[in-house]
Chimera marker file (.cmm) of the C-alpha trace (Angstrom):
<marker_set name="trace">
<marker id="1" x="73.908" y="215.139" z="233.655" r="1" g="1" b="0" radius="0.5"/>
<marker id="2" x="72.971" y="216.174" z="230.013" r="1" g="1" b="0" radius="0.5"/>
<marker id="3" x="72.797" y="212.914" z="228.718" r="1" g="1" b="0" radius="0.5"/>
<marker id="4" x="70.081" y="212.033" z="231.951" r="1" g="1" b="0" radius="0.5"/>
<marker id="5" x="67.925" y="214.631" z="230.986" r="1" g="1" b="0" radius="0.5"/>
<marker id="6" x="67.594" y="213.862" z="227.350" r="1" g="1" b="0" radius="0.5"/>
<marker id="7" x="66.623" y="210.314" z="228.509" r="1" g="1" b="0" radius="0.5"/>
<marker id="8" x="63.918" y="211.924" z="230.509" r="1" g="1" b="0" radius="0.5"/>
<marker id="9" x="62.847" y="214.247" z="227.720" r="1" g="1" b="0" radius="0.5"/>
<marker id="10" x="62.808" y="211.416" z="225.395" r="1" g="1" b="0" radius="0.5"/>
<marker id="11" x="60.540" y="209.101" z="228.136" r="1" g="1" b="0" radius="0.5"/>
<marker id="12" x="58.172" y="211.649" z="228.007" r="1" g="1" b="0" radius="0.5"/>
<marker id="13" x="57.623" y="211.843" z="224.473" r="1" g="1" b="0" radius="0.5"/>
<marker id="14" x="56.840" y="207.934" z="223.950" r="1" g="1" b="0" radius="0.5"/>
<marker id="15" x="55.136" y="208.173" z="226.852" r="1" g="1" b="0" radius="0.5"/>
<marker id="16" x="53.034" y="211.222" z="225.330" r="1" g="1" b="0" radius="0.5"/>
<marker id="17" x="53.273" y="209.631" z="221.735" r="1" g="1" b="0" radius="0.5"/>
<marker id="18" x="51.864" y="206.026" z="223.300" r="1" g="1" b="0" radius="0.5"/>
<marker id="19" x="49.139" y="207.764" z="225.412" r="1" g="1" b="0" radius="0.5"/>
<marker id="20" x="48.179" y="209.886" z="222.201" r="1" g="1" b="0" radius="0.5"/>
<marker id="21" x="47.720" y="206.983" z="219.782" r="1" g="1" b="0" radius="0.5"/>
<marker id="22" x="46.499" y="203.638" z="221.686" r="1" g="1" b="0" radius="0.5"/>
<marker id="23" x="43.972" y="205.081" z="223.707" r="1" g="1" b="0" radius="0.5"/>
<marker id="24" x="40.785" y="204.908" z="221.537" r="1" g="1" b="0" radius="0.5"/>
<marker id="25" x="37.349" y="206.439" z="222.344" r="1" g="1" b="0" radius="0.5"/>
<marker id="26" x="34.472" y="204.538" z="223.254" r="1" g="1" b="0" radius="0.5"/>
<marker id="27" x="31.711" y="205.526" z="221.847" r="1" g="1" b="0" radius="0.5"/>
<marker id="28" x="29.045" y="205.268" z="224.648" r="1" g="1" b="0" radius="0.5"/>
<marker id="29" x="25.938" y="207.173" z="226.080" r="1" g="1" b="0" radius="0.5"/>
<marker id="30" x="24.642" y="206.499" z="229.414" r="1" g="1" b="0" radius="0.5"/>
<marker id="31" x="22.986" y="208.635" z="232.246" r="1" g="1" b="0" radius="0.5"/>
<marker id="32" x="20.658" y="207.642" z="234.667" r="1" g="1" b="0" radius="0.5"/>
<marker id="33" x="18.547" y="210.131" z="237.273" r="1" g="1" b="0" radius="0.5"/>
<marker id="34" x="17.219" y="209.307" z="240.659" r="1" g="1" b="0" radius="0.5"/>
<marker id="35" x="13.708" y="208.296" z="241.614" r="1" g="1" b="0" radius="0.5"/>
<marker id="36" x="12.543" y="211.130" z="243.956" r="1" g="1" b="0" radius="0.5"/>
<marker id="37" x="11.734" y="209.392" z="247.217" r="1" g="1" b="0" radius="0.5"/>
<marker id="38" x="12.675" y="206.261" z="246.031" r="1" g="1" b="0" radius="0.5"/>
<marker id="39" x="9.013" y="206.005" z="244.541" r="1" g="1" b="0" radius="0.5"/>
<marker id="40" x="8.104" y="205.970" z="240.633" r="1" g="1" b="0" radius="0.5"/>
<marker id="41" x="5.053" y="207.465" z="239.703" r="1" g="1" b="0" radius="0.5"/>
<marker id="42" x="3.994" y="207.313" z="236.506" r="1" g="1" b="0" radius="0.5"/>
<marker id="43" x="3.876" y="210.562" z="235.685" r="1" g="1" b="0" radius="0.5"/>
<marker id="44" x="7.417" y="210.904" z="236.090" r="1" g="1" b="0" radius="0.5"/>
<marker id="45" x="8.952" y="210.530" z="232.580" r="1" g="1" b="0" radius="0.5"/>
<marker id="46" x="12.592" y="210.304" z="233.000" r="1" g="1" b="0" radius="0.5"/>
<marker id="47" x="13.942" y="211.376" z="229.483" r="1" g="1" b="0" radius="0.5"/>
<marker id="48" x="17.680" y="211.404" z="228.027" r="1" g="1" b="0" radius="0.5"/>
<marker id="49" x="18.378" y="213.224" z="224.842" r="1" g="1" b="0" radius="0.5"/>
<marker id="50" x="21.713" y="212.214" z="223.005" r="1" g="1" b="0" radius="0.5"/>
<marker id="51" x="24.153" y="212.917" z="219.923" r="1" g="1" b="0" radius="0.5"/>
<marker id="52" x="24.303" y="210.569" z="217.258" r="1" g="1" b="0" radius="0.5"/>
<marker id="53" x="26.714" y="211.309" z="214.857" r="1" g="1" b="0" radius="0.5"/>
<marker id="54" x="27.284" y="207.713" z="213.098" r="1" g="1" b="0" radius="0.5"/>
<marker id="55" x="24.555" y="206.130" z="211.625" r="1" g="1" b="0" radius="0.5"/>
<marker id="56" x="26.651" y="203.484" z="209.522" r="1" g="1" b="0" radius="0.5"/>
<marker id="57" x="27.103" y="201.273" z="212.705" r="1" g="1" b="0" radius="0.5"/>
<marker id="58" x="24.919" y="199.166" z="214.472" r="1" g="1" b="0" radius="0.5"/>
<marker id="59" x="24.434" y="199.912" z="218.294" r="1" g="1" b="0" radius="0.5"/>
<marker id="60" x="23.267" y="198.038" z="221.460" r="1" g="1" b="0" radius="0.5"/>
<marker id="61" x="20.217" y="199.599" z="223.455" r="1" g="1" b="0" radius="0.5"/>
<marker id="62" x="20.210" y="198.961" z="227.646" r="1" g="1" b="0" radius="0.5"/>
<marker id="63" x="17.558" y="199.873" z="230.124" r="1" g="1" b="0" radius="0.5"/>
<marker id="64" x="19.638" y="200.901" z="233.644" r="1" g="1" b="0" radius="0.5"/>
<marker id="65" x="17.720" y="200.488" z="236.539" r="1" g="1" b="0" radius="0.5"/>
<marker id="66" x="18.563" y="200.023" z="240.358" r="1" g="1" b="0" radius="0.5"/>
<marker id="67" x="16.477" y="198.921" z="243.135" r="1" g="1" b="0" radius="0.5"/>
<marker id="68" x="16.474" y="197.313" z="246.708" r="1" g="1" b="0" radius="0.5"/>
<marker id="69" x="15.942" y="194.075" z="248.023" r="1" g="1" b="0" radius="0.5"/>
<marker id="70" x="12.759" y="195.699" z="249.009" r="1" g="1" b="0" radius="0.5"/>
<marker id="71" x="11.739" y="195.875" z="245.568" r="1" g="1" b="0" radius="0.5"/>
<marker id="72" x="8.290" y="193.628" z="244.898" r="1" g="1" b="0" radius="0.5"/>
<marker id="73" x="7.944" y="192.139" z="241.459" r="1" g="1" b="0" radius="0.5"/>
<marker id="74" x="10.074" y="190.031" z="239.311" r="1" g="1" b="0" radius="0.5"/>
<marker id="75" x="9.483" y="192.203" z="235.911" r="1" g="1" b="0" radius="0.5"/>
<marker id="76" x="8.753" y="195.527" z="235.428" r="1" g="1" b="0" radius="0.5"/>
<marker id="77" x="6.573" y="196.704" z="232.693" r="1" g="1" b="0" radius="0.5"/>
<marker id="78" x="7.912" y="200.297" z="230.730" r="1" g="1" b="0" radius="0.5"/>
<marker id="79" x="7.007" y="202.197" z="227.734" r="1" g="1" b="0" radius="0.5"/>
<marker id="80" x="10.211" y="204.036" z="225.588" r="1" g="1" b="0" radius="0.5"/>
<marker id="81" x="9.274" y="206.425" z="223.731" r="1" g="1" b="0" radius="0.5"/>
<marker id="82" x="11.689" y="207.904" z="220.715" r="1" g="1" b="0" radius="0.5"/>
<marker id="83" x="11.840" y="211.155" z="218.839" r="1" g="1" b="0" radius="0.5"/>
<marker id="84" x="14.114" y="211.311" z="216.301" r="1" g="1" b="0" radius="0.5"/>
<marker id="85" x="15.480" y="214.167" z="214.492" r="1" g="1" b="0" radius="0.5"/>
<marker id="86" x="13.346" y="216.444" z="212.530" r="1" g="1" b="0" radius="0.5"/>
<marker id="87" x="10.379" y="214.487" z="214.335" r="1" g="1" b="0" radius="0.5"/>
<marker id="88" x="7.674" y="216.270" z="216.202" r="1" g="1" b="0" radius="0.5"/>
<marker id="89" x="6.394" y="213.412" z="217.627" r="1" g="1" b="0" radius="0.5"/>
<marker id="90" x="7.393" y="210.285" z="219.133" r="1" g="1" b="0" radius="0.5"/>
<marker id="91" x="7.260" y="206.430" z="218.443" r="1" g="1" b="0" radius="0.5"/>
<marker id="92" x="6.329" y="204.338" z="221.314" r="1" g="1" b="0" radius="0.5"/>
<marker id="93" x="7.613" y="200.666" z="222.626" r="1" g="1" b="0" radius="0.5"/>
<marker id="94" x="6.089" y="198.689" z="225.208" r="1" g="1" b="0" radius="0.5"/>
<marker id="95" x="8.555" y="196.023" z="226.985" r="1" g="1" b="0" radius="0.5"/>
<marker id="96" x="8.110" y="193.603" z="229.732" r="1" g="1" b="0" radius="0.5"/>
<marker id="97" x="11.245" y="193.421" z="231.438" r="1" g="1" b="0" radius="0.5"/>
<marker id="98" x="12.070" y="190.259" z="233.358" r="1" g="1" b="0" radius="0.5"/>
<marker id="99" x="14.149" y="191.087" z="236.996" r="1" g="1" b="0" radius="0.5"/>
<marker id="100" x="14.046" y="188.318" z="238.720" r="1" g="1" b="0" radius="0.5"/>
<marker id="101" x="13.196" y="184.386" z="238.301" r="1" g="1" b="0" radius="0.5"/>
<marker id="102" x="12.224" y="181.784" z="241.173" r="1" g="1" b="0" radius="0.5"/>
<marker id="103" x="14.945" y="179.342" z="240.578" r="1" g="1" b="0" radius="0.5"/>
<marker id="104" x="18.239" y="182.533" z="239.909" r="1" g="1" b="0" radius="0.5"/>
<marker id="105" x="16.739" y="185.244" z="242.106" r="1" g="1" b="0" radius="0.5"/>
<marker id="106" x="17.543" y="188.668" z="240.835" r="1" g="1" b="0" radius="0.5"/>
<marker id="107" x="19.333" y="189.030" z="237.285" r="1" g="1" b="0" radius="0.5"/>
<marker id="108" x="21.218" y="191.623" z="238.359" r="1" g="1" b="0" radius="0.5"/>
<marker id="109" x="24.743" y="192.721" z="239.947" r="1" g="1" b="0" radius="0.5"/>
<marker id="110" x="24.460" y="193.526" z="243.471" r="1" g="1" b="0" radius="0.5"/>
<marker id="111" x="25.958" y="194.789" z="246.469" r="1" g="1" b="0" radius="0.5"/>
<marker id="112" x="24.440" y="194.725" z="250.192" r="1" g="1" b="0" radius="0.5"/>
<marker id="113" x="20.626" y="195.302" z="249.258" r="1" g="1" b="0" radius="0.5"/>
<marker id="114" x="21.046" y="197.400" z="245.943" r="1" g="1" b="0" radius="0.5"/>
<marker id="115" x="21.061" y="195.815" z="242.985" r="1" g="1" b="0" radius="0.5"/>
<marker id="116" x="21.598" y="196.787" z="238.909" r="1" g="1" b="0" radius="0.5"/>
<marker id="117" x="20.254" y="195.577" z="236.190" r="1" g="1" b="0" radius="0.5"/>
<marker id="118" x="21.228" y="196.258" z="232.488" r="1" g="1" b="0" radius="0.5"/>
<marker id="119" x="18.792" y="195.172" z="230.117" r="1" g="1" b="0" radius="0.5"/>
<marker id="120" x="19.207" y="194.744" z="226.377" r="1" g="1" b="0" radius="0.5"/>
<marker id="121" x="16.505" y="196.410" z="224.704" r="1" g="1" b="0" radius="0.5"/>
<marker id="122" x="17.206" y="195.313" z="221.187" r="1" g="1" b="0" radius="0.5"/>
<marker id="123" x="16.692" y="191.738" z="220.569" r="1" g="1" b="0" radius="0.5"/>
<marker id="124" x="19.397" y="189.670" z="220.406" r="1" g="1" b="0" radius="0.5"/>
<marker id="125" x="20.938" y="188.957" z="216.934" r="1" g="1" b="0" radius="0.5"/>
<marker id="126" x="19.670" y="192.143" z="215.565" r="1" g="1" b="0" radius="0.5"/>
<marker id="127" x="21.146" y="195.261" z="215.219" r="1" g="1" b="0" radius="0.5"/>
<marker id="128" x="19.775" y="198.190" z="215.502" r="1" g="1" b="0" radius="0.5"/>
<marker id="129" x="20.881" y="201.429" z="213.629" r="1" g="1" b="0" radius="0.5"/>
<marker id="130" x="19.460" y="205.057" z="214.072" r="1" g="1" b="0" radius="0.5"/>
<marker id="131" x="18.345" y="206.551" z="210.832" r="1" g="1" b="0" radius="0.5"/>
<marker id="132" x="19.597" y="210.047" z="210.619" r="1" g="1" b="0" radius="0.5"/>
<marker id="133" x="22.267" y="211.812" z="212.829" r="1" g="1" b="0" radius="0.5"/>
<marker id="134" x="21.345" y="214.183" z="215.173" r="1" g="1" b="0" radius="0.5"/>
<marker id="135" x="19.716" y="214.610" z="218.733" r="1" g="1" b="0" radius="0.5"/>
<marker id="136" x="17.416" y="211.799" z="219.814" r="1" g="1" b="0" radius="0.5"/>
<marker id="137" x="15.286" y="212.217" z="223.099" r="1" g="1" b="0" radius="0.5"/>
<marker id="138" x="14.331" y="208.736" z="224.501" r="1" g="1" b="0" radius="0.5"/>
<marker id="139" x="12.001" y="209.106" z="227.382" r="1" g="1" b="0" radius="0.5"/>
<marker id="140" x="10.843" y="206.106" z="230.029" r="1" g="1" b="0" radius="0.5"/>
<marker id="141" x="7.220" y="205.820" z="231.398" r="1" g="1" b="0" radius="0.5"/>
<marker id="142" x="7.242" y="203.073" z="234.035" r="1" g="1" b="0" radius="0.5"/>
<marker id="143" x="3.410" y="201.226" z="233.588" r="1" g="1" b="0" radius="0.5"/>
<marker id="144" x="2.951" y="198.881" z="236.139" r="1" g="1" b="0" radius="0.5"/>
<marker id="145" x="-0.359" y="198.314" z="238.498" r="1" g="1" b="0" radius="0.5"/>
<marker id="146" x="1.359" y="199.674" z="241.738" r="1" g="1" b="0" radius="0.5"/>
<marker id="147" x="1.310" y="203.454" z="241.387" r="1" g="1" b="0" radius="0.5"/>
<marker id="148" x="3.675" y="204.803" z="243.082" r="1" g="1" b="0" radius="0.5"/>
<marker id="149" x="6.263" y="201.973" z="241.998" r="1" g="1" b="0" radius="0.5"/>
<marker id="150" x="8.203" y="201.441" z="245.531" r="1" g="1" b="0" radius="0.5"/>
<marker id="151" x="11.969" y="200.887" z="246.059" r="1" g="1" b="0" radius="0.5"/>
<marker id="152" x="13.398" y="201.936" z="242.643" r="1" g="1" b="0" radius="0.5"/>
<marker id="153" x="16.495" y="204.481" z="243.348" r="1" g="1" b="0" radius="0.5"/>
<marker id="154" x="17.158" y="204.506" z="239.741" r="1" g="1" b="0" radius="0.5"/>
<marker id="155" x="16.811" y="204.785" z="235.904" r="1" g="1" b="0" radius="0.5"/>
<marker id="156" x="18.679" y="205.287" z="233.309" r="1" g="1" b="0" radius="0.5"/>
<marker id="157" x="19.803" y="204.559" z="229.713" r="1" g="1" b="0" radius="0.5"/>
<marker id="158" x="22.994" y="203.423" z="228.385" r="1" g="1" b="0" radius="0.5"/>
<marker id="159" x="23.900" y="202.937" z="224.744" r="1" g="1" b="0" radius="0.5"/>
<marker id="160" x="26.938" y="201.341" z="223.438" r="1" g="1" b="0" radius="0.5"/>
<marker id="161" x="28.367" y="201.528" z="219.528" r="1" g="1" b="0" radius="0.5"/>
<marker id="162" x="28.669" y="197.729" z="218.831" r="1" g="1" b="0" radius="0.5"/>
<link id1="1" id2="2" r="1" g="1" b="0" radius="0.2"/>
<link id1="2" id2="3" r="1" g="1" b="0" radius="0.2"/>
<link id1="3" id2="4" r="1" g="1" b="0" radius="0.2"/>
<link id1="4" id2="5" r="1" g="1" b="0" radius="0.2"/>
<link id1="5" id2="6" r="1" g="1" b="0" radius="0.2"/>
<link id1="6" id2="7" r="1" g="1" b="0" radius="0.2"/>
<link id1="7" id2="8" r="1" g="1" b="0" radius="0.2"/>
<link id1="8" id2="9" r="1" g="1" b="0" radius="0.2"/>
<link id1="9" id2="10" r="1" g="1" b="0" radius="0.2"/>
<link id1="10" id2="11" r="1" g="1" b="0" radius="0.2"/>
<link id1="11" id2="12" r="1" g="1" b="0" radius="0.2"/>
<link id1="12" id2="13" r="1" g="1" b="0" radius="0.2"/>
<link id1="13" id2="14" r="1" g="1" b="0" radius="0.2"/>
<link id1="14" id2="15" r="1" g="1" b="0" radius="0.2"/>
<link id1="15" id2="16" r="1" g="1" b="0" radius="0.2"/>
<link id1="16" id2="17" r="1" g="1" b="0" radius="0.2"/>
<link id1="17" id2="18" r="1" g="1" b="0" radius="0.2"/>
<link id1="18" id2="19" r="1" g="1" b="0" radius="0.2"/>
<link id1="19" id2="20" r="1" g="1" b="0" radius="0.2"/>
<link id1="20" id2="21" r="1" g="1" b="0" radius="0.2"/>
<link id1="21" id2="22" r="1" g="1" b="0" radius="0.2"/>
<link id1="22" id2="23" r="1" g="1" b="0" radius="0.2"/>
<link id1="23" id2="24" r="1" g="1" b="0" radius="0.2"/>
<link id1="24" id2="25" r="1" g="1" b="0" radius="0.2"/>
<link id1="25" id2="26" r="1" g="1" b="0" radius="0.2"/>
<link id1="26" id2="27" r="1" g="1" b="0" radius="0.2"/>
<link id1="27" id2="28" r="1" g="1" b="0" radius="0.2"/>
<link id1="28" id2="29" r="1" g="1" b="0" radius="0.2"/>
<link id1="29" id2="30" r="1" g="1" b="0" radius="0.2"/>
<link id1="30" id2="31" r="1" g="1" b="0" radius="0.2"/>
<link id1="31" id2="32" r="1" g="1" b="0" radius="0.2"/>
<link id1="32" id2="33" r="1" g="1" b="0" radius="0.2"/>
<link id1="33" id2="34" r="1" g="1" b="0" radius="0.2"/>
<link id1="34" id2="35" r="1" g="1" b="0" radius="0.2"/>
<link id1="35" id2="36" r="1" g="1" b="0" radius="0.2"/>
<link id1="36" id2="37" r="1" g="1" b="0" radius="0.2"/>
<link id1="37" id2="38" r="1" g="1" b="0" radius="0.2"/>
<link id1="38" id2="39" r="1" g="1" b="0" radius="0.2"/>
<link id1="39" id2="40" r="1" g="1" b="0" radius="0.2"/>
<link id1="40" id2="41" r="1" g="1" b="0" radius="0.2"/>
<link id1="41" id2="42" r="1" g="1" b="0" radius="0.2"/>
<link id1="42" id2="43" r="1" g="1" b="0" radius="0.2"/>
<link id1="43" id2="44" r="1" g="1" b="0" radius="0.2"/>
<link id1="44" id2="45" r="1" g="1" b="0" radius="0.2"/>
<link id1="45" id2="46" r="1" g="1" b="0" radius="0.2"/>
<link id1="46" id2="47" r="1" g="1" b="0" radius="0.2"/>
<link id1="47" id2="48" r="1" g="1" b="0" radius="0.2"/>
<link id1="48" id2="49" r="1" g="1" b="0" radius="0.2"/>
<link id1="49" id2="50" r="1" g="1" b="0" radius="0.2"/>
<link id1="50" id2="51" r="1" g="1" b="0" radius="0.2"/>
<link id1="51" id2="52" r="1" g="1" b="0" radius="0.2"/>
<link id1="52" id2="53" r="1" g="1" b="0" radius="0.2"/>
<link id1="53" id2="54" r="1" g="1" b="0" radius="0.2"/>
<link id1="54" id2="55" r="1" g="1" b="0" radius="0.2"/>
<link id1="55" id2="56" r="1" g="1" b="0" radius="0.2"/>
<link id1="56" id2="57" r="1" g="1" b="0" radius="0.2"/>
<link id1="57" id2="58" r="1" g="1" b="0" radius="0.2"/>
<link id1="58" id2="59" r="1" g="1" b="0" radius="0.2"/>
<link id1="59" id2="60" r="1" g="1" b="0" radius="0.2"/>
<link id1="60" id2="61" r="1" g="1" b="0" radius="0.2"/>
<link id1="61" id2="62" r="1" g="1" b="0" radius="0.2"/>
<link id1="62" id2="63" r="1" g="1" b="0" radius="0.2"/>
<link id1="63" id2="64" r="1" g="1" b="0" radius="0.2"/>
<link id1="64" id2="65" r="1" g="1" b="0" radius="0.2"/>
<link id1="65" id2="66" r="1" g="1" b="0" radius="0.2"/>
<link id1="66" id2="67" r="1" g="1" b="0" radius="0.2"/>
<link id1="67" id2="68" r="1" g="1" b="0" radius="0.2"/>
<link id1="68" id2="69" r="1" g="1" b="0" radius="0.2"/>
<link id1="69" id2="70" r="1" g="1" b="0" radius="0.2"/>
<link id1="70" id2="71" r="1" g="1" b="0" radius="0.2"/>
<link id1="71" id2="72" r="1" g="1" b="0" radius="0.2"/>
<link id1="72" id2="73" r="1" g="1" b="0" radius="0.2"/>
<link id1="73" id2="74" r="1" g="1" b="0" radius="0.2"/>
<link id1="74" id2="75" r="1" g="1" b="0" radius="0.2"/>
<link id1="75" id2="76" r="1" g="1" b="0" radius="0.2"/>
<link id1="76" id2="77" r="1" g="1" b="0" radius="0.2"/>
<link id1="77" id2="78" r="1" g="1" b="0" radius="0.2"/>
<link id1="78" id2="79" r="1" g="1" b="0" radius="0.2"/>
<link id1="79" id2="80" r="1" g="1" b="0" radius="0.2"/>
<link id1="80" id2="81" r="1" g="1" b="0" radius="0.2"/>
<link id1="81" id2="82" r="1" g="1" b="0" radius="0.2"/>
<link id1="82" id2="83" r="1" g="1" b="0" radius="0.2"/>
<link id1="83" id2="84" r="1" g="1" b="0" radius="0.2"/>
<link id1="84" id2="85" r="1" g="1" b="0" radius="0.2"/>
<link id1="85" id2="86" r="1" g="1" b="0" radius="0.2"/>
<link id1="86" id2="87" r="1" g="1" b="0" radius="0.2"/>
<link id1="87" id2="88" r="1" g="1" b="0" radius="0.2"/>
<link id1="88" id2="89" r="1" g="1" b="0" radius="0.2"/>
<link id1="89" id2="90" r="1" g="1" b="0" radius="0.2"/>
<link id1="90" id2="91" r="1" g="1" b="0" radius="0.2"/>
<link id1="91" id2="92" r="1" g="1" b="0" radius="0.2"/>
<link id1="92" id2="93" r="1" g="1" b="0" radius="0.2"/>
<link id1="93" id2="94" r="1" g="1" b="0" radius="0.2"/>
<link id1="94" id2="95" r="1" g="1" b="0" radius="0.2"/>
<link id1="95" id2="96" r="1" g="1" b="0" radius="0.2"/>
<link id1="96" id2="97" r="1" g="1" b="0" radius="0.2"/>
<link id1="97" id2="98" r="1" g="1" b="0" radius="0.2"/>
<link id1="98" id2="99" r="1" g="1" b="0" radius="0.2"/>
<link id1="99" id2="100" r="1" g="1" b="0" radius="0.2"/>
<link id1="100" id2="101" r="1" g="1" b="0" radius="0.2"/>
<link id1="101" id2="102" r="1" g="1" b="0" radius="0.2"/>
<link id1="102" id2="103" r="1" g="1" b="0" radius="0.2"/>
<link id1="103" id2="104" r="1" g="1" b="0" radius="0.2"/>
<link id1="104" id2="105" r="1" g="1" b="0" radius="0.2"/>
<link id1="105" id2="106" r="1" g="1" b="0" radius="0.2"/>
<link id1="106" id2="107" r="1" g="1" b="0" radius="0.2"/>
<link id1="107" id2="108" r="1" g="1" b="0" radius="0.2"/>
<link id1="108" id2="109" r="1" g="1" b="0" radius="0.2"/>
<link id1="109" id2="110" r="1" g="1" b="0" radius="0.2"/>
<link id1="110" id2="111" r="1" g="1" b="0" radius="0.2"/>
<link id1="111" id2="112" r="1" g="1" b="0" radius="0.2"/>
<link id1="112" id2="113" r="1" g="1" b="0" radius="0.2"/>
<link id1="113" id2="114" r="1" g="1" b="0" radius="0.2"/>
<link id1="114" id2="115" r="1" g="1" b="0" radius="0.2"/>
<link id1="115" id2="116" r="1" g="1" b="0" radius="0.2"/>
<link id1="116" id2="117" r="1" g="1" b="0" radius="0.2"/>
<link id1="117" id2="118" r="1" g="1" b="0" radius="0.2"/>
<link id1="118" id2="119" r="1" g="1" b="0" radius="0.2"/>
<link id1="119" id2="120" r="1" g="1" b="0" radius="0.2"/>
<link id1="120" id2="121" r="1" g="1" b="0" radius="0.2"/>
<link id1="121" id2="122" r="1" g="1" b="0" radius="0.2"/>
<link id1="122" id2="123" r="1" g="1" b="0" radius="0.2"/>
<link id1="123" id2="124" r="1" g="1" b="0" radius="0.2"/>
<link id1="124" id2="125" r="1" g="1" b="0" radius="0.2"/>
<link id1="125" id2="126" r="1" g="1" b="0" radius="0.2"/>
<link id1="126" id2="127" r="1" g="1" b="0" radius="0.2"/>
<link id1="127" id2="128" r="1" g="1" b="0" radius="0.2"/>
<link id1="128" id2="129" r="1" g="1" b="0" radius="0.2"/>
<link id1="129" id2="130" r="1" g="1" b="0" radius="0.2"/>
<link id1="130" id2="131" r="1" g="1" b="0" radius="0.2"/>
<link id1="131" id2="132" r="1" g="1" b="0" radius="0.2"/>
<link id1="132" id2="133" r="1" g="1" b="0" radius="0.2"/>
<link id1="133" id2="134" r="1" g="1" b="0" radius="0.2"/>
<link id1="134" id2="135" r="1" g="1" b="0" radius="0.2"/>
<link id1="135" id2="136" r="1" g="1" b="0" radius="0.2"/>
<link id1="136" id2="137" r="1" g="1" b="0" radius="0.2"/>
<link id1="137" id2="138" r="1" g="1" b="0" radius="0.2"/>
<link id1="138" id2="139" r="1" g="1" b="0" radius="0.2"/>
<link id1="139" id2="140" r="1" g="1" b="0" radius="0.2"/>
<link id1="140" id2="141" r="1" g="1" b="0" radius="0.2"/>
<link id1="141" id2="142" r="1" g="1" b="0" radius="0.2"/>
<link id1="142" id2="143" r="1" g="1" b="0" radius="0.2"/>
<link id1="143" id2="144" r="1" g="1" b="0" radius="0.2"/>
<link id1="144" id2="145" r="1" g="1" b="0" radius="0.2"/>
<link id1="145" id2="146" r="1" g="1" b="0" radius="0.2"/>
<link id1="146" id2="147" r="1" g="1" b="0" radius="0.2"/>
<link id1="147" id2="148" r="1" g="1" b="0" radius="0.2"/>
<link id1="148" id2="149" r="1" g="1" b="0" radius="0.2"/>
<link id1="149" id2="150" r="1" g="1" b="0" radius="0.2"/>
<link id1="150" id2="151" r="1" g="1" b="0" radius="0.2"/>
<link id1="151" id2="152" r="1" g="1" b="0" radius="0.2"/>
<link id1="152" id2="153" r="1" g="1" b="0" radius="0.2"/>
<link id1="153" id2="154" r="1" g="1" b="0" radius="0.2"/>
<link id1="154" id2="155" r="1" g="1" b="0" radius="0.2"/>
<link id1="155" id2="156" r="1" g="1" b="0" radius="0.2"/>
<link id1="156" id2="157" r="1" g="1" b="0" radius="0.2"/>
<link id1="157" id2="158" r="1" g="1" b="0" radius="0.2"/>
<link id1="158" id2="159" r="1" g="1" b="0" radius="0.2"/>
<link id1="159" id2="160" r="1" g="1" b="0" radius="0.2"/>
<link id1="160" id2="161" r="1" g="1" b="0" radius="0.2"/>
<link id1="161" id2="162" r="1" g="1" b="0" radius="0.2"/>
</marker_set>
């Protein structure tokens, strides 16, 4: 009976010891808030403000956004806005970002009638790296004709250390 339970004391603690030292973080940001009424207006800014503690590596930029089948364009036209730390004032991005072609359909992951799209803001074969650490605010203005923008449910921000 003592010799069982020493075996199960001693499963634990590789189990413990395992669990302590090969799981690894990921560093990773990503939020994304609902469209009230399912209807963008431009004056609603969503904005995400994040930690960055590690400016030595590069990182990879997303736009999150979800929308129905309902949903009437194949782009979607946004301006980001950044404030870095110590900034009073922000810099400003404009991007065209494709959603759908004639011959694919959406460019997206879907289920039933929603669908999500995850959109790499920095171009590809570049990396991007933030200046200085601290808090960054990135804020989204959606600029398109229609005003209210129709059948958007979300949008968000995700950024991954590459």
């Amino acid at each position: 009976m003592r010799r069982n339970q020493n075996i199960i004391y001693w499963l634990i603690a590789c189990s413990l010891w395992f669990t302590t030292f090969s799981c690894t973080t990921i560093d990773l940001y990503e939020k994304s808030v609902t469209i009230p009424g399912h209807s963008w207006k431009s004056d609603y800014k969503p904005s995400f403000t994040f930690t960055i503690k590690d400016t030595s590596s590069p990182y990879l930029l997303y736009f999150v956004l979800r929308h129905n089948d309902k949903y009437s364009f194949n782009n979607l036209y946004i301006n980001l806005y950044a404030k870095q730390p110590g900034q009073d004032s922000a810099q400003s991005v404009r991007y065209d970002l494709p959603l759908a072609t004639n011959e694919r359909g959406w460019l997206a992951s879907g289920m039933d009638d929603i669908y999500e799209h995850r959109i790499l803001l920095t171009p590809r074969g570049q990396e991007f790296y933030f200046k200085r650490p601290g808090d960054y605010t990135f804020t989204i203005e959606q600029i398109m004709r229609e005003d209210p923008l129709k059948n958007v449910l979300n949008a968000g921000l995700r950024i991954e250390k590459k």
